[in-house]
N, C-alpha and C positions, 0 to 999 in steps of 0.2 A: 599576345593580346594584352592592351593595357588595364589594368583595374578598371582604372576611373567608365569605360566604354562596357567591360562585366558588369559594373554596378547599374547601370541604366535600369529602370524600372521595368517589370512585364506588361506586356500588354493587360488592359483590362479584362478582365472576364468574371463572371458571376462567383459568389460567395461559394468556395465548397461547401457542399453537402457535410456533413460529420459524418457519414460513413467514408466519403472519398479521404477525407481528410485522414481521417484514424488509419485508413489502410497506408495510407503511405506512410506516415507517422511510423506505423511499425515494420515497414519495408525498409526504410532507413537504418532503425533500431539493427534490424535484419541483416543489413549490410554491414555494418560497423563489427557482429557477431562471426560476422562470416570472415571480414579482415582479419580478427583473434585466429581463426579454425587455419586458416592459409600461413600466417607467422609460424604454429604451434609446429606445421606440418613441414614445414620447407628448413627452419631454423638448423642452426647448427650446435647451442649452447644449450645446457640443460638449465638454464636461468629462463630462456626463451620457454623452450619445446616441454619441460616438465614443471618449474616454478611458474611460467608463464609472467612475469614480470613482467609486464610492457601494458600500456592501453592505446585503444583508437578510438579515431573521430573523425568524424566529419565538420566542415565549416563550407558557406556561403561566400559568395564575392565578397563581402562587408567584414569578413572575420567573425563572424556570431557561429558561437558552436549550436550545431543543428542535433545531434545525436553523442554520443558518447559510448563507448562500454563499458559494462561492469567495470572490465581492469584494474586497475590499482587506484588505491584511494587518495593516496596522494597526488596522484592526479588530475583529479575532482575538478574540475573548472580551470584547473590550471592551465591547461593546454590555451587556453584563451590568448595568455600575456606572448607566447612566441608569436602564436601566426598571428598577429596583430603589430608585430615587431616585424616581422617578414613582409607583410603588406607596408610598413615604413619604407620598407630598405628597397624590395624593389618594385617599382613601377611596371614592370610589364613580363608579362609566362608566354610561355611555348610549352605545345604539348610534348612532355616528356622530360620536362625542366624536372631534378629533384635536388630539394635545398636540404643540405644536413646540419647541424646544429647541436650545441649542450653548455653554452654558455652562460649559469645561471644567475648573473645579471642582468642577459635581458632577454629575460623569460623560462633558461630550463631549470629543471627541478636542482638537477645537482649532473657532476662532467658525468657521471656512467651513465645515465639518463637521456640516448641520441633520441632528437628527435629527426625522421624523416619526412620531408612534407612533400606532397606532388600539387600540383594544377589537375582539374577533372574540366577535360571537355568535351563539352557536344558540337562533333563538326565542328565548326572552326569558332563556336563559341564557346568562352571561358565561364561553366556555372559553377564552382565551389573547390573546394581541398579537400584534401585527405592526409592525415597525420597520422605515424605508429610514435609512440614514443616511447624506447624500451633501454632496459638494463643492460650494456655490454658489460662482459664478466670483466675486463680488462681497457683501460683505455689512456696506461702511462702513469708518470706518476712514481713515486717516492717509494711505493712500496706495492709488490703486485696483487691484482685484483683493486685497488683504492681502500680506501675507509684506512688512511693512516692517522692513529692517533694520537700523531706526536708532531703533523703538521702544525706550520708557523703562518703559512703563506700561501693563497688558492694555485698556484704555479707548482708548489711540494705536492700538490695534489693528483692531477692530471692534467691533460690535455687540455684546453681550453679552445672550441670552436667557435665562430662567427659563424653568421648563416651565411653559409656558403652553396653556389650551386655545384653538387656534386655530376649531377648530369645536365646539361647544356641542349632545351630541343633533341633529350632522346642519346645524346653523346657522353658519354664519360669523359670527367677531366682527370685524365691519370694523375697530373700533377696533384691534385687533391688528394686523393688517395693514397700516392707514393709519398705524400708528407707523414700523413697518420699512419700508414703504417709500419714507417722507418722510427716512429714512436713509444709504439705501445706492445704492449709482448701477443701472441697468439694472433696476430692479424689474421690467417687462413680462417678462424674461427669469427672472430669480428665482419670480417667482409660477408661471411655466409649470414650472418644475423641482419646485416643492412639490407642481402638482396631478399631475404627475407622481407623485412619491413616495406622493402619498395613491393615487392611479388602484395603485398597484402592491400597497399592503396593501389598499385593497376585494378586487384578486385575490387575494391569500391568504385575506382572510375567504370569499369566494366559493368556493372549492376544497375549505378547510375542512367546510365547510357539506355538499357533495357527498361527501365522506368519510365522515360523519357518516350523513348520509341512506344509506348504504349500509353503515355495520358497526354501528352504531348510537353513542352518547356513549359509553358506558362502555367499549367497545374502542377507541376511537381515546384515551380518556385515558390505560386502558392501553399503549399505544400509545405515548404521549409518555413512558412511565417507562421502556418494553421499550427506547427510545430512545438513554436515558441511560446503563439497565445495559449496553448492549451496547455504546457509547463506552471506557466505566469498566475493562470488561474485557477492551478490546482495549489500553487504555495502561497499564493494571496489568501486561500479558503483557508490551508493550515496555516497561517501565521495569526489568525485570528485566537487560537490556541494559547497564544502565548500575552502576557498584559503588556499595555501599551506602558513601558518604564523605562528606566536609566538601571542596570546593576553593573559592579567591579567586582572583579575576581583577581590576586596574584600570587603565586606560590612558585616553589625551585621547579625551575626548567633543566636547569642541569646540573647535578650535584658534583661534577669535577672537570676539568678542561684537560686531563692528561698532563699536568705540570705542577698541581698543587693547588692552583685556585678556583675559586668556586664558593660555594654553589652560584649559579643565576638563575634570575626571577624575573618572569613575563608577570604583564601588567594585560589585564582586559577588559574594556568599557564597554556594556553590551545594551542599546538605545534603540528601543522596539518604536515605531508608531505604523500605524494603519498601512500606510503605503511602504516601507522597507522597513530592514537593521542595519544601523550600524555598527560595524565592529572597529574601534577604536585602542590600536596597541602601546599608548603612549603613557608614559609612564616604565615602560621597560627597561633592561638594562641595555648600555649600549653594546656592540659588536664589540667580539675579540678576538684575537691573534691565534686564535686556535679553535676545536672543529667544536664549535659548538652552536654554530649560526642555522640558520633554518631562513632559506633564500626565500624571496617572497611568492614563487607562485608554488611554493610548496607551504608555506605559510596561509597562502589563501583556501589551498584545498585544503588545508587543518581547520580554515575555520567553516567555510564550505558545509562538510562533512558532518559536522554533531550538531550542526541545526536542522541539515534535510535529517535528521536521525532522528533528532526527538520531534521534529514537526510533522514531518512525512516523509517516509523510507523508498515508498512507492512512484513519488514523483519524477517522471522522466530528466533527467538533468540534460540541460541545455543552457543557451543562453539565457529563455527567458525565467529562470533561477537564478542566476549568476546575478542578472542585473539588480534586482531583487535585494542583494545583499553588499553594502558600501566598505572595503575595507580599506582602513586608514592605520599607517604605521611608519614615524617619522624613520627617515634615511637615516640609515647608522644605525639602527637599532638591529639586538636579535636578532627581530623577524623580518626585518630589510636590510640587509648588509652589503654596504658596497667595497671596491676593490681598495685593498686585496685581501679582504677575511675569508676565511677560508669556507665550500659549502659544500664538502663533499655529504659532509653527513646529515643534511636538510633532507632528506626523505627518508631517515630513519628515527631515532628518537626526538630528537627536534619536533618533527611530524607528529609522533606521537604524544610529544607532552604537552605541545599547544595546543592541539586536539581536546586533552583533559583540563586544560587552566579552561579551556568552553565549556566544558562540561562542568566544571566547580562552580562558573558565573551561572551557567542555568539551572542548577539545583534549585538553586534562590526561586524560580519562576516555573520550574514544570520539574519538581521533586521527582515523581512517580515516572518521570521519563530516560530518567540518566542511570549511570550505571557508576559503580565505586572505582578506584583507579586500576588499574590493568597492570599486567608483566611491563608493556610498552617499550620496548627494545627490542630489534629485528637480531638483538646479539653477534654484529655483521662483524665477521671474523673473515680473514682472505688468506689462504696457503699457498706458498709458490716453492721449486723448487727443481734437480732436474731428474729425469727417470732415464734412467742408462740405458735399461733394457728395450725402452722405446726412441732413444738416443733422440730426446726433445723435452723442451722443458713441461711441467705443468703447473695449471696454476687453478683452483676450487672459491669458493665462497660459499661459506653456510650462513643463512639467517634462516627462523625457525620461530614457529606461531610457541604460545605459552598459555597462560591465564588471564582471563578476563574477568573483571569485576564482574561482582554482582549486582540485580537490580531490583527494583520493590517488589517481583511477583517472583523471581526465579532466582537461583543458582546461578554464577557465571558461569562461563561456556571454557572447557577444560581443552589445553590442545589446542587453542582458535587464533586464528587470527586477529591483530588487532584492528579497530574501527580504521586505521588509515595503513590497512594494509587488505590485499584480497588476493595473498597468493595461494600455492597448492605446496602440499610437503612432498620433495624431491623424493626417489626411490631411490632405496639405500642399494639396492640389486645393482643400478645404472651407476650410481657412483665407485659400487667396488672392481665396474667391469673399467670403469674410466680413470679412476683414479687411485694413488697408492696410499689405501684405506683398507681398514678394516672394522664393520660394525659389533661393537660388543654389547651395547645396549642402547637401546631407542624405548622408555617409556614415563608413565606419568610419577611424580614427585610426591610420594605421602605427605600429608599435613602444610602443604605448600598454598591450598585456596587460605584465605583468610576467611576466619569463624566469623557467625552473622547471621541472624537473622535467615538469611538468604548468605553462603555460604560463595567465596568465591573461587570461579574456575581453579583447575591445578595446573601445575608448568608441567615442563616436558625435558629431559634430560636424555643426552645424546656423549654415546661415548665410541670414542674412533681411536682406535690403535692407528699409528704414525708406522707405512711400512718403507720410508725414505728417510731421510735429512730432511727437514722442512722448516721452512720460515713464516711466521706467524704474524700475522696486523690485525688488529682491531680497533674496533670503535661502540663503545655501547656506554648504559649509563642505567641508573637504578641497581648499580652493585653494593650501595653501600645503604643508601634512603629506600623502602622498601615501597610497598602498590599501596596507599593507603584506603582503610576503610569508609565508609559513607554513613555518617546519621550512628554513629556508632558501632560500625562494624570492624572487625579485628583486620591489619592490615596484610599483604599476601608476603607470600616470600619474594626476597631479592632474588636479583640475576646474579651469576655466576659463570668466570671461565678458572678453569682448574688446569693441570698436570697432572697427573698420576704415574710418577716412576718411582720404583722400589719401593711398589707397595704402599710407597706417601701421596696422600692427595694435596698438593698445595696448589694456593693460586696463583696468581702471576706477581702481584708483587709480594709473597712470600718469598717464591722460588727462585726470581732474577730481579727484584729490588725495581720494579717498577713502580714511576708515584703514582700512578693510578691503579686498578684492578681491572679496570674495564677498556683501560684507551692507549696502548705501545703500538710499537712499530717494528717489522724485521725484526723478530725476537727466532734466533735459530735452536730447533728444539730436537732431539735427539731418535733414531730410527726405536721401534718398541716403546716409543711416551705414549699415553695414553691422552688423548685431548677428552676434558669432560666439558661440556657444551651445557649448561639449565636453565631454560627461560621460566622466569619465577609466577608466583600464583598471582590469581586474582585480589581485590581486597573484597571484604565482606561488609552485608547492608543491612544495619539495624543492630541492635544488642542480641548475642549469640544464645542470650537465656531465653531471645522466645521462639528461638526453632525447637519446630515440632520433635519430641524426645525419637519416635518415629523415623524421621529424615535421618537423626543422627547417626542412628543402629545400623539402617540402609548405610550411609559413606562408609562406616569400622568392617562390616558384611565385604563392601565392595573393594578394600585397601583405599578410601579415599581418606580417610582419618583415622586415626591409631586411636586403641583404647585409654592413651595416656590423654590426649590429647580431647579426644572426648569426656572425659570429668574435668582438666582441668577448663578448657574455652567454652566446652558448651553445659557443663555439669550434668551431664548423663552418665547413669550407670549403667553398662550393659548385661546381663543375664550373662555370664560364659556358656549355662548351658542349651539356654535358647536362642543366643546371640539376640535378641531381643533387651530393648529399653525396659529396664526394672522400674516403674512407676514411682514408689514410694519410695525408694532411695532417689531415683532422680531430683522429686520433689524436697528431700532432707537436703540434700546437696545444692539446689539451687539456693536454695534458703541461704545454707551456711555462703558460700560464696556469694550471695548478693548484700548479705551481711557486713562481711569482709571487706568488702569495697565500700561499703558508706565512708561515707566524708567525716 
């Protein structure tokens, strides 16, 4: 069926009700939840079925996202730029067409990012899509698992797909197929995550259809519009929150490129009036030859993301949000990069630190809503290598939540995920039945939140005995420039990948002369290394002298702060024998160190 004939108008009919409207509004929602529960359950990758990495949607014949889920944050309205690119390319669905896709040029996040999109129809009429678009562990490329950080070139990368229809009216074209998977390592495991993805929009089409059968087409297409006004009109009411102005914000986006050079620096012009924002990225650095680019529909959900945050968390994301918010960011730049810079690593730090240069410009306008800088690094490391005993290769990927700032009424959130990230932390159980690992420690990082006022999150340190020959790739960043604090709050600790053989903990470029710490490639490391994994603390919000003497005694009681560290960042003494804040020495001591510090 061809679009232009889907798109035709519904018949008229009476204004929903708000009850009719709401109910389907959140049948939709319902659906979209239910696509997550059928991926989680069918998948074959523990990135799927336990990280959960992937999100879904729903779209309209027009390409207007109608619902969304939770999912990943870097997804946030992203999904918009492909099926909107797919409605370009091709003019006319069959039921049971499915297009596959991850070319993040014109429109995916980054190549491990497939999106799967179907056609949904009623009888022989075409009403909307349905899209997964999720993490393959593996999908070709320079070094296994992706995230190499010593790529030159998006081709060093991965696989690069056009939308493609991988099923033809319900038929698979093997030749598609038989191309990618003569590519990329684990195919048996990739193909099980795509019929995954497919298995999860049949249920949306399937749901759809019951919907349907039951208010009939022309209310549920109302339905998908009553969707969008009600989105529209709940960020029209929050944006009034915010003053109608012009603010810039720009600070390091990436403090190293894996070759030497570095730092770069996003630029953001953030231009409030009544009726939208614009978010204006010019002024940036341009794109470069190495993985430090952040593709643009993963740059849109960065910017996306920390405005529904401080404006309204609650608001259903759809299109009529998206539209809402105008992003501008000249070609070539960072946050637009075209071929051939490389984007493997746009949904991970990238994401997260354009995420934060929005939050740095909104301090300026809603203080009390933002939070201090985060860990912000998924720490995306990828192991490959082969297991004799299972006479087959394997190949893992760890990224892993840390510390989050703090913000004017609380503590950052220890162990969390970052704001452009909403995965689940993998079971260490499931990994050691799968892969050749051994867990020696998984926990929080003393003295790692940044002091403040409000005190931020702590990181998380993960340590894996190597029980193979393994080969190492990474890509991360904040190893060396740490989470900074807010309004005066002390900054969090950096990230960290380590070694540990013979009893030495070194880094990576201690150990093998790497120019980065944070960004190599196929680095081969030894059976008995110990790999130490620490995603770094939150930063801290306010000066650390006027947390309550109280709060501090609670972190030293709990191991979240050392007694050292408590006199010197936040000048408390604590009682040894009541483990309790000693009043009057705390009070001598704040004195003398705020002394110390005058100018």
């Amino acid at each position: 069926m061809s679009i232009a004939s889907a798109r035709r108008a519904p018949q008229k009919s009476e204004t929903l009700d708000p009850f009719t409207a709401e109910i389907l509004r959140n049948y939709l929602v319902s659906t979209v939840k239910e696509m997550v529960t059928t991926t989680v359950r069918t998948a074959y990758s523990t990135c799927f079925s336990e990280g959960e990495d992937f999100t879904c949607g729903l779209f309209d014949c027009d390409g207007n996202m109608i619902a969304q889920a939770a999912g990943i944050t870097v997804h946030s309205g992203g999904l918009t730029l492909p099926v909107r690119h797919f409605l370009e390319k091709f003019d006319q669905f069959a039921p049971g067409d499915v297009i596959i896709h991850n070319d993040p040029y014109t429109g995916a996040t980054h190549q491990a990012d497939g999106a799967i999109f179907r056609p949904m129809f009623y009888k022989d009429r075409l009403v909307g899509f349905a899209i997964n678009r999720g993490h393959w562990t593996d999908i070709g490329g320079m070094a296994p698992g992706g995230w190499a950080g010593t790529a030159r070139h998006i081709v060093q990368e991965a696989l690069r797909l056009p939308a493609t229809k991988l099923y033809t009216a319900g038929v698979l074209n093997p030749e598609i197929r038989d191309i990618i998977e003569h590519n990329i390592r684990f195919s048996r495991q990739w193909w099980g995550d795509v019929q995954a993805q497919i298995a999860s929009n049949i249920t949306a089409e399937r749901r759809l259809r019951a919907l349907i059968e039951k208010y009939g087409l022309d209310v549920v297409l109302h339905g998908f519009q009553a969707a969008l006004d009600y989105s529209r009109r709940c960020f029209l009411k929050a944006m009034e929150a915010m003053p109608n102005t012009s603010v810039t914000a720009s600070d390091v986006y990436m403090e190293d490129d894996g070759f030497g050079g570095g730092p770069y620096r996003v630029q953001v012009t953030i231009t409030k009036t009544p009726e939208k924002i614009l978010v204006d990225y010019t002024g940036s650095d341009p794109q470069a030859l190495a993985t430090v680019n952040c593709s643009e529909s993963v740059a849109r959900a960065a910017t996306y993301t920390p405005l529904i945050a401080v404006l309204d968390p609650d608001v259903p994301l759809n299109q009529g949000v998206i539209d809402l918010i105008e992003y501008r960011a000249p070609k070539g730049c960072l946050v637009n990069p075209v071929y051939p810079a490389p984007c493997f690593v746009s949904t991970a730090d990238p994401a997260d630190r354009v995420s934060e240069i929005m939050q740095l410009a909104l301090s300026t306008l809603l203080p009390e809503r933002v939070i201090a800088g985060s860990y912000a690094t998924g720490n995306n490391l990828t192991a490959g290598g082969y297991d004799p005993a299972r006479q087959e290769d394997f190949v893992w990927y760890i990224f892993e939540s840390g510390g989050c700032g703090a913000r004017a009424t609380k503590d950052g959130n220890s162990a969390e995920w970052h704001i452009m990230s909403n995965c689940k932390n993998e079971s260490m159980e499931v990994w050691e039945q799968r892969y050749p690992v051994r867990f020696l420690r998984y926990e929080l990082v003393q003295d790692s939140g940044g002091a403040g006022k409000w005190r931020g999150g702590l990181g998380v340190t993960r340590h894996l005995e190597l029980l193979l020959p393994t080969v190492l790739t990474a890509n991360a960043d904040r190893h060396v420039l740490p989470p900074p604090g807010l309004f005066g709050g002390r900054d969090g600790l950096a990230n960290r990948f380590a070694i540990i053989r013979d009893g030495r903990d070194r880094t990576f470029k201690e150990l093998f002369g790497t120019p980065s710490p944070s960004k190599f490639s196929n680095i081969a490391v030894e059976t008995g290394d110990v790999l130490a994994v620490t995603q770094g603390g939150g930063g801290g919000y306010r000066d650390p002298m006027e947390r309550d003497p109280s709060f501090v005694a609670s972190d030293v009681r709990n191991g979240y702060v050392s007694h050292d560290r408590a006199r010197t960042d936040y000048g408390v003494v604590i009682d040894p024998s009541s483990g309790k804040a000693d009043s009057l020495a705390t009070g001598r001591l704040r004195e003398e160190l705020r002394t110390a510090h005058q100018p």
